[in-house]
N, C-alpha and C positions, 0 to 999 in steps of 0.2 A: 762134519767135525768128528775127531777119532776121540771117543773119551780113553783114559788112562789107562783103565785095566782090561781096554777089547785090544784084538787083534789087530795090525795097520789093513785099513778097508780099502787104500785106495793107490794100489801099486799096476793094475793092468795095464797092459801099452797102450791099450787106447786110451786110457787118460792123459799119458805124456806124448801126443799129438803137438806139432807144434803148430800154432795161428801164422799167416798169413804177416801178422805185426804182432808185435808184442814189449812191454813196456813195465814198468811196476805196478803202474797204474793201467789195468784193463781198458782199452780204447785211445788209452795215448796215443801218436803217432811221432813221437820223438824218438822211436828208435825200432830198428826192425831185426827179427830176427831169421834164422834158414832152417827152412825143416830140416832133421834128423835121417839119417839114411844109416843102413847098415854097418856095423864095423866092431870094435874090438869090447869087450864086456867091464863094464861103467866100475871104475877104482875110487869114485868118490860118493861114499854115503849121505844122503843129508835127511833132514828132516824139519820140517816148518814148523814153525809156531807166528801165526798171526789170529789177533780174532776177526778180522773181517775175512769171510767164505772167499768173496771175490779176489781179493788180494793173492790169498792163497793158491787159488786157482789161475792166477795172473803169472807168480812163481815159477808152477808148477811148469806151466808154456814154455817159461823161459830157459827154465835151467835143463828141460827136456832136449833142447836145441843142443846141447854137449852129450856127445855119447860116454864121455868120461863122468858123466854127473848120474846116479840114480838116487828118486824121490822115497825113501824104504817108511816114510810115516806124514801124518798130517795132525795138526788139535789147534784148538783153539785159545786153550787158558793154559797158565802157567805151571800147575803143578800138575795137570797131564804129560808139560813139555818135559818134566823132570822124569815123572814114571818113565817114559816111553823113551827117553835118552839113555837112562838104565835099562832098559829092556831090548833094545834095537843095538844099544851101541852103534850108532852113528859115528862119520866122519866129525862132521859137521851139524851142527845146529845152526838154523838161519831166522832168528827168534828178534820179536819186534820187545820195544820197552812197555807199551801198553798191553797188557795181558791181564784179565781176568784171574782171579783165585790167587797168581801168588803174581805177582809185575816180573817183567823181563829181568832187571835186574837181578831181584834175589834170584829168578830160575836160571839164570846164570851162576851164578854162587854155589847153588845146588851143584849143578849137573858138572861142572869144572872138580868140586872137590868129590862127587862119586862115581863118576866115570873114569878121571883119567889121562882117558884119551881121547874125549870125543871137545871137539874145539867149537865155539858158541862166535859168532858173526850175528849184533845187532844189526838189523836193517826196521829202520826206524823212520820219523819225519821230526822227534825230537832232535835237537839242533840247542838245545841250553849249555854252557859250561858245564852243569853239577852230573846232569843225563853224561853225559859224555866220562867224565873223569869215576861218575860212580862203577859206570860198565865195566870201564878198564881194568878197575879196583876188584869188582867181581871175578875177573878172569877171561870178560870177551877178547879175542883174537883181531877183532875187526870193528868196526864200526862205520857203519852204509848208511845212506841217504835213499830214501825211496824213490826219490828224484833222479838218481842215479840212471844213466846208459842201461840195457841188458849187459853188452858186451863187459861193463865194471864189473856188472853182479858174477860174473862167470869166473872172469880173475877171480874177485876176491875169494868163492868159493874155493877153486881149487889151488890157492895162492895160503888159503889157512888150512884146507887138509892137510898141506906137504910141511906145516908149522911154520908159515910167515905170518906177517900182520897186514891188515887191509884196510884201508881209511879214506872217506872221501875226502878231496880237496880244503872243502870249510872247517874239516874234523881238524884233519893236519895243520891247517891254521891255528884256530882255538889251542890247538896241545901245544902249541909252538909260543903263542899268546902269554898261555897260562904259564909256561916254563919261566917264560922270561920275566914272569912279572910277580911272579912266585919269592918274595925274597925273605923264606923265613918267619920263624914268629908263631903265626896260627894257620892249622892244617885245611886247607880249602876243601878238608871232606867235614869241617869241622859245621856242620845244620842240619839241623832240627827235622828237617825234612827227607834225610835219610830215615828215619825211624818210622816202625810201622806206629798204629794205634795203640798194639798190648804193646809193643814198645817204651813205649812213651810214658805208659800206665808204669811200668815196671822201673824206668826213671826219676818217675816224679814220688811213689816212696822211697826210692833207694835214698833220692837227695833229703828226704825227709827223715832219714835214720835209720830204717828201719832193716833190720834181718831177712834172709832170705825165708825163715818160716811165717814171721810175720806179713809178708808182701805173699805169699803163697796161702794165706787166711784169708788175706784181704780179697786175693783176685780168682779161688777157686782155683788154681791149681798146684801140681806140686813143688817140692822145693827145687826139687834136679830142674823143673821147668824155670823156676826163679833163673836159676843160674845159668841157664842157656839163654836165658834171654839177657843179663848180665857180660855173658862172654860177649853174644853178637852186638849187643849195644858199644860194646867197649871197641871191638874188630870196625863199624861201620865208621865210629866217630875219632878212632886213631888214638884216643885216650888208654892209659892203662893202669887207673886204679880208682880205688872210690872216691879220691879230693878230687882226683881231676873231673869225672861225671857228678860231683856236687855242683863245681864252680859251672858247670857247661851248664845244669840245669838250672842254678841263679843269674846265669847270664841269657840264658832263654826267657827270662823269668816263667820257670817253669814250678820253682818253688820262692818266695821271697825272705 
C-alpha cells in the first residue's frame, strides 16, 4: 500500500506484467486477458484505491493488458486516495465504496471537487440502491461491478477519461428502476445513513436548538467546523435550511 504523503512505489514494468488469466477477482477464470507488447505511450492515467492488496494487484494485471492505460499510484484507504489524486493528477480514479479512513464515497466527493479533472469509476461488489445513487451524487463517472468482464473494466476506463459514463448492466437497471419510480415528494438521498458519526452528533444538537458556538463547546471543535459540517449535512441530505434538518431529525427520531 502507498500511504498519502510518500512517493507512488509501484510504477516499474515489471509490475504491469500481464497473467496468463486474469479477472477482478485473482484466480477467476471467467475471463482472460493478452499480454502487453510494445506500442505507442499510455494516454490514460489511473490510480487504485481498494483495501484488499490482492484486488489491487488483480487490477493492476488487468488494465496493464492496454498499452493506452498506465497504473501512475496505488493505497489502500480513502483519504490517501484523495492526497494522491491531488498529487498525481490522474485520468482516472478506480476507487472501491469500502475504504478505510474516509469510504469511497465521500473520497469521491473530495477528489471530483479538487481536482477537476481527474474522473472517479467506483468499482465495487456494493449493488444497494442508496450505494449507487450516493456515488452518482458524489460525482463518480461510472459505476462497475467487480463481477464485471476484464474487457468491461477497460472500456469503462478509457470510456470515463474521454468524459463518458460507465455502468454495469444491473446499475443501469436500478437507475432506470429508481427513475421511474421516483415520483416526487421525498428526496431518495433523504437517510440517515448518508451521515458520518460527527455528523450525526452535529445534527442531533442542531435539531435541539442550539448555535453554532454552542454545538462547537459541546463537541470540542470550532465554530467554522460547526458549519462545515452544517453545509455537508444539508449537501448529503438535499435539505436547505434549519426546519428542514429539524423535521428530518424528528423523523429519524433523532431528537423527539
Amino acid at each position: 500500500m502507498i500511504e498519502g504523503g510518500l512517493p507512488a512505489r509501484k510504477r516499474r514494468q515489471g509490475e504491469r506484467a500481464a497473467p496468463e488469466h486474469g479477472s477482478l477477482h485473482p484466480g477467476s477464470s471467467r475471463s482472460r486477458t493478452t499480454a502487453a507488447v510494445e506500442g505507442p505511450a499510455p494516454s490514460v492515467r489511473v490510480l487504485l484505491a481498494d483495501p484488499q492488496t490482492v484486488v489491487r494487484q488483480g487490477l493492476r494485471r488487468i488494465l496493464a493488458t492496454d498499452q493506452a492505460i498506465e497504473i501512475v499510484g496505488e493505497t489502500g484507504d480513502g483519504r490517501s486516495a484523495v492526497e494522491m489524486a491531488e498529487r498525481l493528477q490522474p485520468d482516472v480514479v478506480v476507487m472501491d465504496v469500502a475504504l478505510p479512513e474516509l469510504n469511497g464515497i465521500d473520497a469521491t466527493r473530495w477528489i471530483v471537487e479538487r481536482t477537476k479533472r481527474t474522473k472517479v469509476l467506483i468499482l465495487t461488489t456494493v449493488t444497494d440502491d442508496m450505494a449507487v445513487r450516493r456515488g452518482l451524487k458524489a460525482g463518480a463517472s461510472g459505476y462497475l461491478l467487480k463481477a464485471a468482464e476484464d474487457l468491461d473494466l477497460l472500456k469503462a476506463v478509457k470510456a470515463i477519461a474521454r468524459g463518458a459514463s460507465s455502468f454495469s448492466p444491473v446499475v443501469s437497471q436500478m437507475l432506470l428502476r429508481g427513475y421511474l419510480g421516483n415520483k416526487g415528494g421525498r428526496s431518495v438521498e433523504d437517510d440517515l445513513a448518508l451521515l458520518t458519526d460527527r455528523e450525526r452528533e452535529v445534527l442531533r444538537h442542531i435539531a435541539e436548538g442550539k448555535v453554532n458556538k454552542e454545538i462547537a463547546a459541546e463537541l470540542s471543535i470550532s465554530a467554522n467546523t460547526v458549519e462545515t459540517h452544517r453545509k455537508r449535512i444539508m449537501e448529503k441530505l438535499d435539505l436547505h435550511n434549519t426546519a428542514a434538518l429539524v423535521r428530518f431529525a424528528m423523523r429519524k427520531r433523532i431528537v423527539t
